[in-house]
N, C-alpha and C positions, 0 to 999 in steps of 0.2 A: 555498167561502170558508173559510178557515183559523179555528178559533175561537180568539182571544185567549186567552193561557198566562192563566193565575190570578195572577202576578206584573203582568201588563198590565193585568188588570183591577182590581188595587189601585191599581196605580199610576194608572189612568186617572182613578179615582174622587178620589182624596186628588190631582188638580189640579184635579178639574173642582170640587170643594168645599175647596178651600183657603181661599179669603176667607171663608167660612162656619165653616171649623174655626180659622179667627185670631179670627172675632169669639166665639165660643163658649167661646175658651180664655181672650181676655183678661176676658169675664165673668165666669168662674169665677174668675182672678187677683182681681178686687174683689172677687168677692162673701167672697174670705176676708182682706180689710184687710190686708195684708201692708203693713208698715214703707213699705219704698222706694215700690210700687208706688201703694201710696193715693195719694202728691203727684206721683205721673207723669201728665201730660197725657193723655186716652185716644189720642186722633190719637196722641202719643207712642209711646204702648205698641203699638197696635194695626201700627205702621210696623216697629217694633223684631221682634216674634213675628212678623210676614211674611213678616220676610228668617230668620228662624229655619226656620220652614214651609218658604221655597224652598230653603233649607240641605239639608232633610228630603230634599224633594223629588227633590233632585241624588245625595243616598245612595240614596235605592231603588233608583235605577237605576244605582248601583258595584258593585262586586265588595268593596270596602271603602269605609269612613264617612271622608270627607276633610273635604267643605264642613261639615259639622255643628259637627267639633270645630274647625275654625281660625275658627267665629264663635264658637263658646264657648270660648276660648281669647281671642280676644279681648275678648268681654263682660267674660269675668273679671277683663283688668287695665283694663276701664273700672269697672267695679264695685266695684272693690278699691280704688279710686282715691276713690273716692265713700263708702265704708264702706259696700256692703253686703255683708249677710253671703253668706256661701256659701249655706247654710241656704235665705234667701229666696228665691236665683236656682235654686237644683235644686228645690223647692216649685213655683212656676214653670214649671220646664218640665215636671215629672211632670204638670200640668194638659194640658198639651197634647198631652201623648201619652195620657192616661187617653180625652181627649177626640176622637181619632181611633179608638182602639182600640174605645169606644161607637159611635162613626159606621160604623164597621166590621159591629162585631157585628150592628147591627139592620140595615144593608144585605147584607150580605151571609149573613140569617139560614139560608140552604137553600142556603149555597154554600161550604164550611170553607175552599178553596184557598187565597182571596183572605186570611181573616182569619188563617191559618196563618201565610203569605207576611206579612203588616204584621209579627205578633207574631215571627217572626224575625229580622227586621230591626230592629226597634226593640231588642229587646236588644242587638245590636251600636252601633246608634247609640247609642242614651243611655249608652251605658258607654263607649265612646271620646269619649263627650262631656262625661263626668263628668270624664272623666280629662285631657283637655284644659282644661276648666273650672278644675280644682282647682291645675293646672301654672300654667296662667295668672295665675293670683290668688294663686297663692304666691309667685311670682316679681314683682310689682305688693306685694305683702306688704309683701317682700324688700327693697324697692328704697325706698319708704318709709320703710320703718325706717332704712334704712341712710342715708337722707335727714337722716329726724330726727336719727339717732346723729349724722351731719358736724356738723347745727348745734348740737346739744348740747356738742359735742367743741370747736367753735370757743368758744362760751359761757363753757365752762370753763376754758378757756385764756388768757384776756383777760388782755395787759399795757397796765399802766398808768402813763401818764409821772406822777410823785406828786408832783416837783419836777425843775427841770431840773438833768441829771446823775441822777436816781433814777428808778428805774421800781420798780413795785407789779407780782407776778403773784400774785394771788389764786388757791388751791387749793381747786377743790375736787370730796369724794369721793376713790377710790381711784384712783392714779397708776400704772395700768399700764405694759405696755412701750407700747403702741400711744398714750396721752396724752403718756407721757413723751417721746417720740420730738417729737411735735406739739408741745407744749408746750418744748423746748431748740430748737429751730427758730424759733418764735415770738418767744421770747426772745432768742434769739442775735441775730435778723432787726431784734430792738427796738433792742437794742444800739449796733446797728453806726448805724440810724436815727437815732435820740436820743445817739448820742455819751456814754449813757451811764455813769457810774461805781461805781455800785450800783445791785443788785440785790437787793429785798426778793424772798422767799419764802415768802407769806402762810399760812400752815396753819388758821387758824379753821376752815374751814368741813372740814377732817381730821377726819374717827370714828376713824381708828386708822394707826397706821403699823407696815406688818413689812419684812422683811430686803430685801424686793423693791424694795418702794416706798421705803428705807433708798439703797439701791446705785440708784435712779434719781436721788434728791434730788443724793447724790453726782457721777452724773453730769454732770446740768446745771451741779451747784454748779463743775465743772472745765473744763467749758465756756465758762461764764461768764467765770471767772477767765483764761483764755488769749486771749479777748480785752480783758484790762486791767480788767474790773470788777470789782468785789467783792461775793460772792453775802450775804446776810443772810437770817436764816431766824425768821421771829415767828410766836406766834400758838399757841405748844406746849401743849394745855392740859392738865388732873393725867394723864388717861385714856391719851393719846399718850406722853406722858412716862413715864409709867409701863410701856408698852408698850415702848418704848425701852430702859430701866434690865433689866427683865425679857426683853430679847430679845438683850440685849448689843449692841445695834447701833450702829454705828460712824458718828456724826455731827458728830463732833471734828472738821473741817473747818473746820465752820460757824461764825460768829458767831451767837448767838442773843441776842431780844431777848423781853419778854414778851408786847406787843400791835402792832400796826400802830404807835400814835405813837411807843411803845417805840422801835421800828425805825424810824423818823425821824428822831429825835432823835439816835439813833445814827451813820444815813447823814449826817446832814448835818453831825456831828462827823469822819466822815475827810472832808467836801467843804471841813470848817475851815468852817461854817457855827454858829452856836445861835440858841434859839428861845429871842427872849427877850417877856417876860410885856409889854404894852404898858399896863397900868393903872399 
């Protein structure tokens, strides 16, 4: 009879004690309070680390680590999704390998093969799983952010009917190319909707204006104008203005007014409308 390679007998072992090294692992995950894991259901966790274990289980027996990293890979953009950190989940799994690698050691104390055989492969795994993990969860990051940034970007961009024939777009923050673009589309889009006639162009909520965000304002502001309305630009306070004067920028276009009502009053003089006092 042929005696099992020393790779057979790890492997034979790390199945025949796998629900034993999930429950060993997920007790040492408590017993160190980790964030996420403390409010995980044990049933939960202990279902989670099993399909990790048969992950394991399916690399020892590759030539390369597949199953391991495309479920860490996927953990990571559930995880990332959830906020947790990187940190937690690699904490985590080094329990579960510290914990076979012990299971190892005392089983196979009179026999190096077997526990050579796990500790080479386990370097391979845990590190294309790290590296899978970390792709994972940066890309779930990624995608989030860029989530939030859309609805930020929308937020920011809000036109507002202020009276009919006038719309309101409140600014605010720095007017890149990428808002600017969003924001003359917006606007334009409003226009055409509301049959608009002016267009206010709120600056309050402006820290500063340079040459960039200058030659955007202009932009829209000729935009606007090509489809019949008239752009108006309020809300200039000393700091911007000042910035203006001292950057020599070219805002001669515009109409300017000093606050939003400022610029009401105004729009609603070319609609031949006034706002008269009712007391």
């Amino acid at each position: 009879m042929v005696e099992p390679t020393a790779a057979q007998r790890a492997i034979d072992l790390y199945r025949r004690r796998l629900d034993e090294l999930v429950v060993l692992s997920c007790d040492r995950v408590r017993a160190a309070d980790l964030p996420f894991y403390r409010v995980l259901p044990l049933a939960a966790m202990r279902a989670s680390v099993k399909r990790v274990f048969e992950a394991v289980a399916v690399d020892l027996e590759s030539d390369a680590p597949r199953a391991y990293p495309a479920i860490l890979s996927s953990l990571g953009v559930q995880r990332a999704a959830m906020g947790v950190s990187v940190s937690e989940i690699t904490v985590g799994m080094n329990f579960g390998f510290e914990v076979v690698s012990e299971t190892f050691a005392a089983h196979f104390a009179d026999d190096s093969g077997p526990v050579l055989f796990w500790e080479s492969k386990r370097g391979k795994i845990a590190y294309a799983g790290v590296a899978a993990l970390a792709d994972g969860y940066l890309l779930a990051r990624e995608k989030l952010i860029r989530s939030q940034a859309d609805e930020i970007l929308a937020l920011s961009t809000r036109v507002l009917p202020l009276y009919p024939g006038v719309l309101v777009c409140p600014l605010l923050g720095r007017l890149d190319h990428e808002r600017a673009q969003v924001m003359t589309a917006t606007v334009l889009a409003a226009v055409v909707r509301h049959a608009s006639r002016v267009v206010v162009l709120d600056l309050s909520g402006v820290p500063a204006v340079d040459a960039e965000m200058a030659a955007h304002l202009v932009g829209a502001a000729r935009a606007v104008a090509l489809l019949g309305a008239r752009p108006l630009l309020v809300g200039i306070g000393p700091a911007v203005a000042q910035a203006i004067v001292a950057g020599g920028l070219d805002l001669g276009r515009f109409t300017t007014a000093g606050d939003l009502a400022g610029g009401l009053e105004q729009a609603l003089a070319w609609l031949g409308k006034t706002i008269v006092d009712a007391r």
